[in-house]
mmCIF entry with sequence, helices, sheets and N, C-alpha, C, O atoms, coordinates in Angstrom:
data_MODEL
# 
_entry.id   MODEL 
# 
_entity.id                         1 
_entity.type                       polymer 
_entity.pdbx_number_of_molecules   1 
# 
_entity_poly.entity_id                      1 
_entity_poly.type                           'polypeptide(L)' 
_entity_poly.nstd_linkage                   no 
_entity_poly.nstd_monomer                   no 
_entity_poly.pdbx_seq_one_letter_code       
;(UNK)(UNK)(UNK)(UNK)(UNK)(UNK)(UNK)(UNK)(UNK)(UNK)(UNK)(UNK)(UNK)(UNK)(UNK)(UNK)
(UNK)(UNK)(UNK)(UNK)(UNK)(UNK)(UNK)(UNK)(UNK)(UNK)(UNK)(UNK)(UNK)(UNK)(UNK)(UNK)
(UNK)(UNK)(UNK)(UNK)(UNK)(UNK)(UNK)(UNK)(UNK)(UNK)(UNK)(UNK)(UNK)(UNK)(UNK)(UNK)
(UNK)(UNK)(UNK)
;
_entity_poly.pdbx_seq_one_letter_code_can   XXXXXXXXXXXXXXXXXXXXXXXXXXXXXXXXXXXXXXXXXXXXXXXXXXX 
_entity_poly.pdbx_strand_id                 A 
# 
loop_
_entity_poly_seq.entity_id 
_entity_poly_seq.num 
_entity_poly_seq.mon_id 
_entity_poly_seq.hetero 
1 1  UNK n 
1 2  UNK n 
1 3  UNK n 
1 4  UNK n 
1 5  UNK n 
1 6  UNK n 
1 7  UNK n 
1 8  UNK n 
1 9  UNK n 
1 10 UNK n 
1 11 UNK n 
1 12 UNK n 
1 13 UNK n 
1 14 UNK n 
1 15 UNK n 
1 16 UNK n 
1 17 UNK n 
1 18 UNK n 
1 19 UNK n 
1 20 UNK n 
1 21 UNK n 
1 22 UNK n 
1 23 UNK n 
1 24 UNK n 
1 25 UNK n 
1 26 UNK n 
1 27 UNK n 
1 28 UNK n 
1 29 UNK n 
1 30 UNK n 
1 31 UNK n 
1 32 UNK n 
1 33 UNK n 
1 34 UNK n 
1 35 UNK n 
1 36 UNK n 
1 37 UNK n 
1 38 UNK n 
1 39 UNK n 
1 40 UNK n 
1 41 UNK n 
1 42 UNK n 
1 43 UNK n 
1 44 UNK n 
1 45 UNK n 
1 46 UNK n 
1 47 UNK n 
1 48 UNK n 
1 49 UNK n 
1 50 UNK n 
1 51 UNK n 
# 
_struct_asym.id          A 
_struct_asym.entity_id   1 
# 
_struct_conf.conf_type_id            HELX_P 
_struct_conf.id                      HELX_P1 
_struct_conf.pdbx_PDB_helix_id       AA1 
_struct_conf.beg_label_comp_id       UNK 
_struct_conf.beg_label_asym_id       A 
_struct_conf.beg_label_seq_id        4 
_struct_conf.pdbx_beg_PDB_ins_code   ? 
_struct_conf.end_label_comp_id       UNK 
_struct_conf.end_label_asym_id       A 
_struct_conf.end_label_seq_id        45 
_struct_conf.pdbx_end_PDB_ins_code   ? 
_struct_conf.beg_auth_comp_id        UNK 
_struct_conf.beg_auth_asym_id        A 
_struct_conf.beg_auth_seq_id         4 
_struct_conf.end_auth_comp_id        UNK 
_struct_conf.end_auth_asym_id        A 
_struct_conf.end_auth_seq_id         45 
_struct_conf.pdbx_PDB_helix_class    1 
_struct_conf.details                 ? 
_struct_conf.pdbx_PDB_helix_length   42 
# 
_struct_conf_type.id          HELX_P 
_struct_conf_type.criteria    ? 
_struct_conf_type.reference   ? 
# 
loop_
_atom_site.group_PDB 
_atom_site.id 
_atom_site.type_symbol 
_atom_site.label_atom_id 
_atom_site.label_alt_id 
_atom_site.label_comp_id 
_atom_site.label_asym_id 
_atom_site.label_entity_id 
_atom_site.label_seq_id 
_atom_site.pdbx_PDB_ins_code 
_atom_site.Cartn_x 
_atom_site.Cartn_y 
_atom_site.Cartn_z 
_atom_site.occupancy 
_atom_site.B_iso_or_equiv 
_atom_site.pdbx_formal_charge 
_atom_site.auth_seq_id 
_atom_site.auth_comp_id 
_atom_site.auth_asym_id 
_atom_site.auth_atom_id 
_atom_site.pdbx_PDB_model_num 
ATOM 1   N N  . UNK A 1 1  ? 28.750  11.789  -22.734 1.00 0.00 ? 1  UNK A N  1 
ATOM 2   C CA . UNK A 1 1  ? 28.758  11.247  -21.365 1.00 0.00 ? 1  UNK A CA 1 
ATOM 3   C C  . UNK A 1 1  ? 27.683  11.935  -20.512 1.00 0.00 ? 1  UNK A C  1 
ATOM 4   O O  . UNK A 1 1  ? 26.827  11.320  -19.877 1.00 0.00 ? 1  UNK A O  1 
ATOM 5   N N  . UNK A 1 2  ? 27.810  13.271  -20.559 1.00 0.00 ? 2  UNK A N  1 
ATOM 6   C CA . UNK A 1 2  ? 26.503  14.109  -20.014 1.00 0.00 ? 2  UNK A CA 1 
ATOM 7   C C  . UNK A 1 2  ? 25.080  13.794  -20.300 1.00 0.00 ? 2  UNK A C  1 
ATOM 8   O O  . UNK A 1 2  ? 24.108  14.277  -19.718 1.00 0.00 ? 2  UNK A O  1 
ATOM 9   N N  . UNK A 1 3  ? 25.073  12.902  -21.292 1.00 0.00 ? 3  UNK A N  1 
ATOM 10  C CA . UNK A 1 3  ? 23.489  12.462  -22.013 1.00 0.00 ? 3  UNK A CA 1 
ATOM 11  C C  . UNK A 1 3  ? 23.259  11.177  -20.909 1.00 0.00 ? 3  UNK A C  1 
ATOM 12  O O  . UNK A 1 3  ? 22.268  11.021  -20.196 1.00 0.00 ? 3  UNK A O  1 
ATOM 13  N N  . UNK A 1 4  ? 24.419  10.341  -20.979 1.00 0.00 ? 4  UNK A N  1 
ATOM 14  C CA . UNK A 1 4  ? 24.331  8.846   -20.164 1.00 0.00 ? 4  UNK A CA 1 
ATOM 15  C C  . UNK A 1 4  ? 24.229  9.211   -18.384 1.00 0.00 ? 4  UNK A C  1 
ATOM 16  O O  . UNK A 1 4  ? 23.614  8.568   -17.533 1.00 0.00 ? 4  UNK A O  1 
ATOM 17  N N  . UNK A 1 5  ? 24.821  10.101  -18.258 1.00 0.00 ? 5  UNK A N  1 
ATOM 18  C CA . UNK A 1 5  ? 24.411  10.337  -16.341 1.00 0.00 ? 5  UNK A CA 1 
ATOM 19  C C  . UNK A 1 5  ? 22.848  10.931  -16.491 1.00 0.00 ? 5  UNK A C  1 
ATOM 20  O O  . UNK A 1 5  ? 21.883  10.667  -15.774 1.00 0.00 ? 5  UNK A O  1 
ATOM 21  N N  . UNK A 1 6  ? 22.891  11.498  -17.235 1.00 0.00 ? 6  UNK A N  1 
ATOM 22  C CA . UNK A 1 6  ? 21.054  12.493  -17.000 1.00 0.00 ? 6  UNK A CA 1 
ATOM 23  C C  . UNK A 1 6  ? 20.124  11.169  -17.463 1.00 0.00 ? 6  UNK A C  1 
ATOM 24  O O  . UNK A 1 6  ? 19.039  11.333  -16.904 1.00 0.00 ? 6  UNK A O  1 
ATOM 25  N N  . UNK A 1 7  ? 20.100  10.311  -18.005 1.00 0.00 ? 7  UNK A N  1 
ATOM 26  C CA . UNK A 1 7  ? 19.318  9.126   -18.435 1.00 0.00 ? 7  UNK A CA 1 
ATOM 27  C C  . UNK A 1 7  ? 19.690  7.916   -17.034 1.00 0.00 ? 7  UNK A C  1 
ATOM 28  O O  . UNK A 1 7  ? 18.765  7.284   -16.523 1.00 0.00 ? 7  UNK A O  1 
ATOM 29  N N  . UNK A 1 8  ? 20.732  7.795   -16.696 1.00 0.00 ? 8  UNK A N  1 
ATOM 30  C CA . UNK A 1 8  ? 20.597  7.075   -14.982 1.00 0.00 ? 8  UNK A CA 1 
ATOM 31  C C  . UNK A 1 8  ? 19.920  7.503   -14.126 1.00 0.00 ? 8  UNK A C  1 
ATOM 32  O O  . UNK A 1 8  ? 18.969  6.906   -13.622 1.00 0.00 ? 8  UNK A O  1 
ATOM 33  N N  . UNK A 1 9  ? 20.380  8.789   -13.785 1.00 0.00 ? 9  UNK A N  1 
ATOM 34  C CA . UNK A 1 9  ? 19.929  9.410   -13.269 1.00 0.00 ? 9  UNK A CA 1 
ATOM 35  C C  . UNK A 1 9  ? 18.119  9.497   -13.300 1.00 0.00 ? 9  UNK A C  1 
ATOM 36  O O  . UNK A 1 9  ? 17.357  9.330   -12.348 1.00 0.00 ? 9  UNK A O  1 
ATOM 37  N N  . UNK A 1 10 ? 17.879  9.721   -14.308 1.00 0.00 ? 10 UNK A N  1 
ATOM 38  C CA . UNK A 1 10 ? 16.120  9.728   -14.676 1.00 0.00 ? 10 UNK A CA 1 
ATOM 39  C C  . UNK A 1 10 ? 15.799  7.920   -14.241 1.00 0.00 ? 10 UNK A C  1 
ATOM 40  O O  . UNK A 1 10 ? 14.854  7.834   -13.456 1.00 0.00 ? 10 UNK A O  1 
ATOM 41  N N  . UNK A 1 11 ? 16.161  7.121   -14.463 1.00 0.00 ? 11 UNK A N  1 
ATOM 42  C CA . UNK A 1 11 ? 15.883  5.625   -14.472 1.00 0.00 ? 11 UNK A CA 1 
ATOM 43  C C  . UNK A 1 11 ? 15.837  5.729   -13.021 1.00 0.00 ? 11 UNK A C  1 
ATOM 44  O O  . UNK A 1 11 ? 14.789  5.366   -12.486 1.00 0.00 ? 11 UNK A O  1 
ATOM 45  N N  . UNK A 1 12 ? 17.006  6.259   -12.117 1.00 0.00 ? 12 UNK A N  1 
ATOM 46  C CA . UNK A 1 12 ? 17.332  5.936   -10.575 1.00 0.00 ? 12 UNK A CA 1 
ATOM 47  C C  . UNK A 1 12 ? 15.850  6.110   -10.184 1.00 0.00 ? 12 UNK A C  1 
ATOM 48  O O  . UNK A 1 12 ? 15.146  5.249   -9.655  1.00 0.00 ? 12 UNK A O  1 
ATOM 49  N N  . UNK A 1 13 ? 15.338  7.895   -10.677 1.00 0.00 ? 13 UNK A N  1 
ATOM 50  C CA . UNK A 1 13 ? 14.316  8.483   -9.724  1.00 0.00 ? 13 UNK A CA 1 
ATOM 51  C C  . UNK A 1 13 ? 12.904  8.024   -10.745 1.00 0.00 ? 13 UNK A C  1 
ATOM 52  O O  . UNK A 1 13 ? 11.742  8.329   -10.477 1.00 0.00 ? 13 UNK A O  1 
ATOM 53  N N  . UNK A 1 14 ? 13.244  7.418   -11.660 1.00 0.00 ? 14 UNK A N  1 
ATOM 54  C CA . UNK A 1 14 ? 11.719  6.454   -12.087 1.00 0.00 ? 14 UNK A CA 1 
ATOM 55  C C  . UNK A 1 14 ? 11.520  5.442   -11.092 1.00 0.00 ? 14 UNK A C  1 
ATOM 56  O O  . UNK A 1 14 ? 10.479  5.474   -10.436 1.00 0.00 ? 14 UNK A O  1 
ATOM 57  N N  . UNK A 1 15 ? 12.833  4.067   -10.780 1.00 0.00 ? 15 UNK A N  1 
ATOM 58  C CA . UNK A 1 15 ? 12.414  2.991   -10.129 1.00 0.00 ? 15 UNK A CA 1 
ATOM 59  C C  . UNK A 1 15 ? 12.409  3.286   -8.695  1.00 0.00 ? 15 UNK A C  1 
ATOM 60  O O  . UNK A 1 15 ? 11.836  2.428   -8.022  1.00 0.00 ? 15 UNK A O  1 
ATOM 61  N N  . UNK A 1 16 ? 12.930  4.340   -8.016  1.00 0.00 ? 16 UNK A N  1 
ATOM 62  C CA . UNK A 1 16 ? 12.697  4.529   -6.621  1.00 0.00 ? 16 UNK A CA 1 
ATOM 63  C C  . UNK A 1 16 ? 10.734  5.160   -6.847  1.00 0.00 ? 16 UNK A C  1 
ATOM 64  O O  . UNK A 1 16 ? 9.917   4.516   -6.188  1.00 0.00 ? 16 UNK A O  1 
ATOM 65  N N  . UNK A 1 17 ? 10.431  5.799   -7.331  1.00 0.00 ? 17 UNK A N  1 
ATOM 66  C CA . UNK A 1 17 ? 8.876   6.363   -7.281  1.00 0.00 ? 17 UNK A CA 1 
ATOM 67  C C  . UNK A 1 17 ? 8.405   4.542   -7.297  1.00 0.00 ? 17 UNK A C  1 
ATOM 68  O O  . UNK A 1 17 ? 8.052   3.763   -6.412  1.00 0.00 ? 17 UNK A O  1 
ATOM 69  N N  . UNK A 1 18 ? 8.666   4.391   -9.082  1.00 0.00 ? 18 UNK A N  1 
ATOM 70  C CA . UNK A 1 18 ? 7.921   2.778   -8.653  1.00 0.00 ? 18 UNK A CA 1 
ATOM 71  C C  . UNK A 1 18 ? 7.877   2.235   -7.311  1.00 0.00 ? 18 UNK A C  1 
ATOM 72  O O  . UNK A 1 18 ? 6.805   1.790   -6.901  1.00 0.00 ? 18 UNK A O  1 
ATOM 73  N N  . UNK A 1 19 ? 8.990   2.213   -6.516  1.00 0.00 ? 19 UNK A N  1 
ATOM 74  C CA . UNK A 1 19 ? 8.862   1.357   -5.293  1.00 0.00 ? 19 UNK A CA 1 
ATOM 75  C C  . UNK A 1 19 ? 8.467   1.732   -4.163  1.00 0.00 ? 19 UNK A C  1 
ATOM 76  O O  . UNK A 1 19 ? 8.093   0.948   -3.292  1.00 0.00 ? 19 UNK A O  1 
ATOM 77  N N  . UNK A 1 20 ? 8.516   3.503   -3.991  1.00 0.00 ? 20 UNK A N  1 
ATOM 78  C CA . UNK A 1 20 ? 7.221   4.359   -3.262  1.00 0.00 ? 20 UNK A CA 1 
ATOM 79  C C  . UNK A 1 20 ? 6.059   3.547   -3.592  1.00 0.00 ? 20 UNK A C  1 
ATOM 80  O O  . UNK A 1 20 ? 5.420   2.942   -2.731  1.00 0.00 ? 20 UNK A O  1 
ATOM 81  N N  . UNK A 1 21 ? 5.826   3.534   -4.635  1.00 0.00 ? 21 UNK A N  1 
ATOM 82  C CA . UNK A 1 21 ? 4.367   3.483   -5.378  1.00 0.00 ? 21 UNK A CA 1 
ATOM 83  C C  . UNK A 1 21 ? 3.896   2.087   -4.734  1.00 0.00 ? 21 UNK A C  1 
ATOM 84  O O  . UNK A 1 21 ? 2.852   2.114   -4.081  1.00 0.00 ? 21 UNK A O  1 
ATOM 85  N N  . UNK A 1 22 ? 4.775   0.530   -4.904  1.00 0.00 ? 22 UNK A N  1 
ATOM 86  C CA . UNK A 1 22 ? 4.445   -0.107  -4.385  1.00 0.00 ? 22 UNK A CA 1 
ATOM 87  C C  . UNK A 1 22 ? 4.638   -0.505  -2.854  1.00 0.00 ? 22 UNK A C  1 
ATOM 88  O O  . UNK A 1 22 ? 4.372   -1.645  -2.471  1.00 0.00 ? 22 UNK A O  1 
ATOM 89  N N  . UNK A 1 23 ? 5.038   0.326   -2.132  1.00 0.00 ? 23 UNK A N  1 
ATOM 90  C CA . UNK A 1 23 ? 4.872   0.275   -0.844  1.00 0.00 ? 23 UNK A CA 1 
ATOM 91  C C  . UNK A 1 23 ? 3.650   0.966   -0.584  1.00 0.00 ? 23 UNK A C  1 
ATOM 92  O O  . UNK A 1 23 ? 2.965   0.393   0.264   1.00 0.00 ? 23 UNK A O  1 
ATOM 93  N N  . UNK A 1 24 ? 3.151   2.038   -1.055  1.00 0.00 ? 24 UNK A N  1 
ATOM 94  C CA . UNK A 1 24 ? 1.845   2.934   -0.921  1.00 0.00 ? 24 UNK A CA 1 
ATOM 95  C C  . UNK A 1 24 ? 0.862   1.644   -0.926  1.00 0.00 ? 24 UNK A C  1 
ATOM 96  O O  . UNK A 1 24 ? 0.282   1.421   0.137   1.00 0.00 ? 24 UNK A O  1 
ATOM 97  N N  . UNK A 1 25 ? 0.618   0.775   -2.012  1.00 0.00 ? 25 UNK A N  1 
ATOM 98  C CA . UNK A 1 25 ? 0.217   -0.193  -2.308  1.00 0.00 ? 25 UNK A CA 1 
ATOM 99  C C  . UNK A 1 25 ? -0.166  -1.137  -1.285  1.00 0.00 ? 25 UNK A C  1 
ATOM 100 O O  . UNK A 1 25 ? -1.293  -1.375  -0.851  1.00 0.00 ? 25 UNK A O  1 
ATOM 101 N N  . UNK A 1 26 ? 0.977   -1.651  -0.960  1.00 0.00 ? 26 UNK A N  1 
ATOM 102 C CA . UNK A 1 26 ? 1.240   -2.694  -0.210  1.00 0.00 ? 26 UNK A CA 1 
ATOM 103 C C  . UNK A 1 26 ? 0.731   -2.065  1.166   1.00 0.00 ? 26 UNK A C  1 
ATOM 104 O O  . UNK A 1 26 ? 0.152   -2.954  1.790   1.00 0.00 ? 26 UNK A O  1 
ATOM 105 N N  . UNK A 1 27 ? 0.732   -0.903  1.843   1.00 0.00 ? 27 UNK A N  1 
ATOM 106 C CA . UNK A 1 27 ? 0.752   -0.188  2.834   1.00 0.00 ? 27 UNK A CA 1 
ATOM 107 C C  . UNK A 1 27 ? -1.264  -0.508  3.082   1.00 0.00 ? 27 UNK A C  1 
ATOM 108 O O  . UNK A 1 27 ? -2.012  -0.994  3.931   1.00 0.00 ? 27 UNK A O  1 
ATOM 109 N N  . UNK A 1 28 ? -1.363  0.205   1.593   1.00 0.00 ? 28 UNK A N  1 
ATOM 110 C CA . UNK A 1 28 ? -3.456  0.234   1.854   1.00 0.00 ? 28 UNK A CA 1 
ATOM 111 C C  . UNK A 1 28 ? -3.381  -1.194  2.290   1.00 0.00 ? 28 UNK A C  1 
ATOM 112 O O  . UNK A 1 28 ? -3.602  -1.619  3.424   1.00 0.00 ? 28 UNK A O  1 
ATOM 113 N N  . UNK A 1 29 ? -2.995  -1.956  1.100   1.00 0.00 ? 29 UNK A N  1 
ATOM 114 C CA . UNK A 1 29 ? -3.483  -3.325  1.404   1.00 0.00 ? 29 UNK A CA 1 
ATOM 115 C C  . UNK A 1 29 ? -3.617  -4.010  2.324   1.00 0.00 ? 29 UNK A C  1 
ATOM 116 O O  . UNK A 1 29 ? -4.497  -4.872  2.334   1.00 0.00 ? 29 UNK A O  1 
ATOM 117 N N  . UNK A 1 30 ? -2.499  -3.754  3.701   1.00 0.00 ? 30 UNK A N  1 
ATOM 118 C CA . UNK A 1 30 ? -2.468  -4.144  4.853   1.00 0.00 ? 30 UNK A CA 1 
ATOM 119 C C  . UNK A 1 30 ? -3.561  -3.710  5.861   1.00 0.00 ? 30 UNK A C  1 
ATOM 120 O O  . UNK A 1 30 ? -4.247  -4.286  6.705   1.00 0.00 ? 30 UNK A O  1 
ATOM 121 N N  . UNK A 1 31 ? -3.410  -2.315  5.360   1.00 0.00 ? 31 UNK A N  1 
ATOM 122 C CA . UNK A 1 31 ? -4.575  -1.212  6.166   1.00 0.00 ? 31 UNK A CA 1 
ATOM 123 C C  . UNK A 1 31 ? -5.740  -1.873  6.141   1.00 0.00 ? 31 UNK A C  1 
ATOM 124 O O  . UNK A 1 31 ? -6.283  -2.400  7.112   1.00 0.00 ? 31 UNK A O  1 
ATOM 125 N N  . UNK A 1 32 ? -6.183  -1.844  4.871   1.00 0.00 ? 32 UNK A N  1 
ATOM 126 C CA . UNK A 1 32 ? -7.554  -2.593  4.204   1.00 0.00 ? 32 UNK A CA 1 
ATOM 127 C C  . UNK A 1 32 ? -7.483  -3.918  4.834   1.00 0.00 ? 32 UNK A C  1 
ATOM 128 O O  . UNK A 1 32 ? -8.677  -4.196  4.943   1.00 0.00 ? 32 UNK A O  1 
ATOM 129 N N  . UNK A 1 33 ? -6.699  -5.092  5.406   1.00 0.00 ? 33 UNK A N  1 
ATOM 130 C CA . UNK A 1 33 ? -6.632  -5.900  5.775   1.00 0.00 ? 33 UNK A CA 1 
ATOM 131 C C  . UNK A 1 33 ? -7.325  -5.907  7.590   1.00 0.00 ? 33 UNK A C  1 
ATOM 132 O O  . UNK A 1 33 ? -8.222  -6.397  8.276   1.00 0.00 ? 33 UNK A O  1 
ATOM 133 N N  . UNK A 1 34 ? -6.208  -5.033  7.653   1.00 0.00 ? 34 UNK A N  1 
ATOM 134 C CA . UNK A 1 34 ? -6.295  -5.014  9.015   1.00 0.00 ? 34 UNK A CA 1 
ATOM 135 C C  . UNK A 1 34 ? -7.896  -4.036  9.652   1.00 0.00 ? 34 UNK A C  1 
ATOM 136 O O  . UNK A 1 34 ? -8.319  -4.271  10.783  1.00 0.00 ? 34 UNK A O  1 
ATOM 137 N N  . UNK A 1 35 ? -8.369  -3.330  9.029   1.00 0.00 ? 35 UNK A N  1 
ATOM 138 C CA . UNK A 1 35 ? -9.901  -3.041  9.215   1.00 0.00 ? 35 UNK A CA 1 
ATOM 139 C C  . UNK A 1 35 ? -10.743 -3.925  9.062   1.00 0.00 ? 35 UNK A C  1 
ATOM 140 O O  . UNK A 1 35 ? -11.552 -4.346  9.888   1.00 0.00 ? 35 UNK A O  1 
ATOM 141 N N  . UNK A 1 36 ? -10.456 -4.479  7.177   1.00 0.00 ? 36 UNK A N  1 
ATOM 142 C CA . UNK A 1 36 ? -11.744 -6.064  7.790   1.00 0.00 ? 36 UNK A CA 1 
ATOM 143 C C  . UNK A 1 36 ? -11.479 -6.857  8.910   1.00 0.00 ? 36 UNK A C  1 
ATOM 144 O O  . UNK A 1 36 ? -12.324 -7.654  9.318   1.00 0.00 ? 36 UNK A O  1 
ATOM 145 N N  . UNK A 1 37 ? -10.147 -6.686  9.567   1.00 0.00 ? 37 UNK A N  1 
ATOM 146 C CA . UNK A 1 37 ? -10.234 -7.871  10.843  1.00 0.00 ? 37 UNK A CA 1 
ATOM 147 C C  . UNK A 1 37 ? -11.174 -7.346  11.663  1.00 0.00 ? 37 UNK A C  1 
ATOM 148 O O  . UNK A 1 37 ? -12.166 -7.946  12.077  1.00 0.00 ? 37 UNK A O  1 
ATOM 149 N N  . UNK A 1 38 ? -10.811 -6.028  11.941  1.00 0.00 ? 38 UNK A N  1 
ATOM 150 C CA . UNK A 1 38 ? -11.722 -5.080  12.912  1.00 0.00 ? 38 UNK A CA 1 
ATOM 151 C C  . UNK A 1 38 ? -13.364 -5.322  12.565  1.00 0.00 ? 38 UNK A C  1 
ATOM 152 O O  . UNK A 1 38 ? -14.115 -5.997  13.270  1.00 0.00 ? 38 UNK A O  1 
ATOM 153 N N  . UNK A 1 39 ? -13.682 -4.747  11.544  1.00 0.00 ? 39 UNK A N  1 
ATOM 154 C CA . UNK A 1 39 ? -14.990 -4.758  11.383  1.00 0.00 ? 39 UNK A CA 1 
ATOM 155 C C  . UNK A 1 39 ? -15.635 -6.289  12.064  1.00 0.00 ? 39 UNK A C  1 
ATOM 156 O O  . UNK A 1 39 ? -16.349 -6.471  13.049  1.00 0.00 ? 39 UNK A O  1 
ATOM 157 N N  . UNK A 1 40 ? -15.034 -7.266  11.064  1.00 0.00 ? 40 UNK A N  1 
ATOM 158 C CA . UNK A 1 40 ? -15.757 -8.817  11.971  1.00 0.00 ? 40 UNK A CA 1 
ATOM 159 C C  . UNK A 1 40 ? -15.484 -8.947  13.222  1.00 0.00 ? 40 UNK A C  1 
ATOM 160 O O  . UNK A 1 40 ? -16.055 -9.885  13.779  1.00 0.00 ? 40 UNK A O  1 
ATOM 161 N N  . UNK A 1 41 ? -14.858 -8.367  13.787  1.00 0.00 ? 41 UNK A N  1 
ATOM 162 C CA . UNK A 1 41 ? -14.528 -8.600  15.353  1.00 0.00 ? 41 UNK A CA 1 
ATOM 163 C C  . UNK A 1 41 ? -15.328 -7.922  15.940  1.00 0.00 ? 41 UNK A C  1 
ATOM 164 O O  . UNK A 1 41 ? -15.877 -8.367  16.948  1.00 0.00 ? 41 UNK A O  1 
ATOM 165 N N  . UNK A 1 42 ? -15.641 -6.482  15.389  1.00 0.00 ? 42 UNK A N  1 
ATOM 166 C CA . UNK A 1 42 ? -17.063 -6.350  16.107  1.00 0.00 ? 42 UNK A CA 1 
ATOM 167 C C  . UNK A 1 42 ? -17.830 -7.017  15.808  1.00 0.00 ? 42 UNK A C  1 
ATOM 168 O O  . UNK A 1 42 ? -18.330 -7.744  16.666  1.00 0.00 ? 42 UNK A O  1 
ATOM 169 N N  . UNK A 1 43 ? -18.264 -7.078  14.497  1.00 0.00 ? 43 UNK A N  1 
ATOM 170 C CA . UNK A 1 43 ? -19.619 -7.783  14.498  1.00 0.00 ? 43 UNK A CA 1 
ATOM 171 C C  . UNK A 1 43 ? -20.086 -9.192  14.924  1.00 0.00 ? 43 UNK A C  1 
ATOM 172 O O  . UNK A 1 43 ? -21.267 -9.525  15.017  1.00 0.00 ? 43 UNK A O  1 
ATOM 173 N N  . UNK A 1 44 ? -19.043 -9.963  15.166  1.00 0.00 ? 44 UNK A N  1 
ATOM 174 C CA . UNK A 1 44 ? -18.502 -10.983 15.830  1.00 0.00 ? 44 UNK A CA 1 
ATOM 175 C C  . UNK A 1 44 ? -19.062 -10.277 17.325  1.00 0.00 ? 44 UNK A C  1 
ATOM 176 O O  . UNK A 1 44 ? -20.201 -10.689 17.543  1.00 0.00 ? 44 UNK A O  1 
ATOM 177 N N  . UNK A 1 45 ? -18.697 -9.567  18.137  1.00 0.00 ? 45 UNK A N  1 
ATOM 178 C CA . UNK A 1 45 ? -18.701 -9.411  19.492  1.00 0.00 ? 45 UNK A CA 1 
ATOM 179 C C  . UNK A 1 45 ? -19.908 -8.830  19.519  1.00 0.00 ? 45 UNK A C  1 
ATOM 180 O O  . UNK A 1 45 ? -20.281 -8.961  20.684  1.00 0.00 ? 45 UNK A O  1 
ATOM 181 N N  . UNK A 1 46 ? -20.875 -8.167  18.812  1.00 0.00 ? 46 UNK A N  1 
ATOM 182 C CA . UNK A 1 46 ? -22.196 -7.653  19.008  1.00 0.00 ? 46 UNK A CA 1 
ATOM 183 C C  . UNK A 1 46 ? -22.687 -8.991  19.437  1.00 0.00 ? 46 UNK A C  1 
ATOM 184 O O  . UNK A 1 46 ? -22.151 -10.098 19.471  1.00 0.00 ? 46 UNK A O  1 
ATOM 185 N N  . UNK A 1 47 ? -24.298 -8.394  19.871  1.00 0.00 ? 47 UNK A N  1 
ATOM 186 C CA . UNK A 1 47 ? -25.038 -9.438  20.430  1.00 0.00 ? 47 UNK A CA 1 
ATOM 187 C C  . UNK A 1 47 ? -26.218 -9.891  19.668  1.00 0.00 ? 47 UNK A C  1 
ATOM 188 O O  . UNK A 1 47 ? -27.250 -10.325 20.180  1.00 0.00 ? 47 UNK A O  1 
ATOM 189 N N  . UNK A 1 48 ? -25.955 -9.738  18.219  1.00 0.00 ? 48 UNK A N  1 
ATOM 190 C CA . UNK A 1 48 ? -26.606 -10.575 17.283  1.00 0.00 ? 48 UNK A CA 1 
ATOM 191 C C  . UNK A 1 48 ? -28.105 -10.694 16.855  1.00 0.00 ? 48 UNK A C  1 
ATOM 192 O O  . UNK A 1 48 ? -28.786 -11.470 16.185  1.00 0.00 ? 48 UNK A O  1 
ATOM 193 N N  . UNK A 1 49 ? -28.254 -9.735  17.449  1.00 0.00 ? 49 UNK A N  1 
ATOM 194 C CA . UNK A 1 49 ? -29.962 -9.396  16.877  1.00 0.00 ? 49 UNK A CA 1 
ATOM 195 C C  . UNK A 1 49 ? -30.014 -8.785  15.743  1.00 0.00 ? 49 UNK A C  1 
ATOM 196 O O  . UNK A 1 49 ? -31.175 -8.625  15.367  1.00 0.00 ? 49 UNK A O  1 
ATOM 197 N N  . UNK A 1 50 ? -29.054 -8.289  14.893  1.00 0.00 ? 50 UNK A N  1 
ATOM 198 C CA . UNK A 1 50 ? -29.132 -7.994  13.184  1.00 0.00 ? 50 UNK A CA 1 
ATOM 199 C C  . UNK A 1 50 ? -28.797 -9.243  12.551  1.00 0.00 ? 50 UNK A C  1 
ATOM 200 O O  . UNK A 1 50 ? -28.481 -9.183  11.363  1.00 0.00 ? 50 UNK A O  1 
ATOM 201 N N  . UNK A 1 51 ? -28.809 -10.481 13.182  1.00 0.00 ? 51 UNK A N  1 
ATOM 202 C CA . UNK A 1 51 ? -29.328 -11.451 12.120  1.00 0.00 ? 51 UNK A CA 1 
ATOM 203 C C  . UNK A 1 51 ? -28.782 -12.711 12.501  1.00 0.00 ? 51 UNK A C  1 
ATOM 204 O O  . UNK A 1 51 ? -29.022 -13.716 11.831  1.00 0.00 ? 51 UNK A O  1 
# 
């Protein structure tokens, strides 16, 4: 029985990291999202003499 709690146990704190992991993920991705908005919005609002 002591073998079967230490093996849940290991599974619990594997799939909680996984889902750290994909929130970390998901987190850049937004980040990364939300800067390219930024970047074109300046370059959008400059006054267009680089091209």
């Amino acid at each position: 029985m002591e073998v079967m709690w230490k093996i849940e146990q290991i599974v619990f704190v594997v799939q909680r990291n996984v889902f750290v992991m994909e929130m970390n993920v998901f987190l850049v991705i937004v980040v990364e999202r939300l800067v390219v908005m930024e970047v074109v919005v300046v370059v959008e609002e400059g006054d267009g003499d680089e091209g």
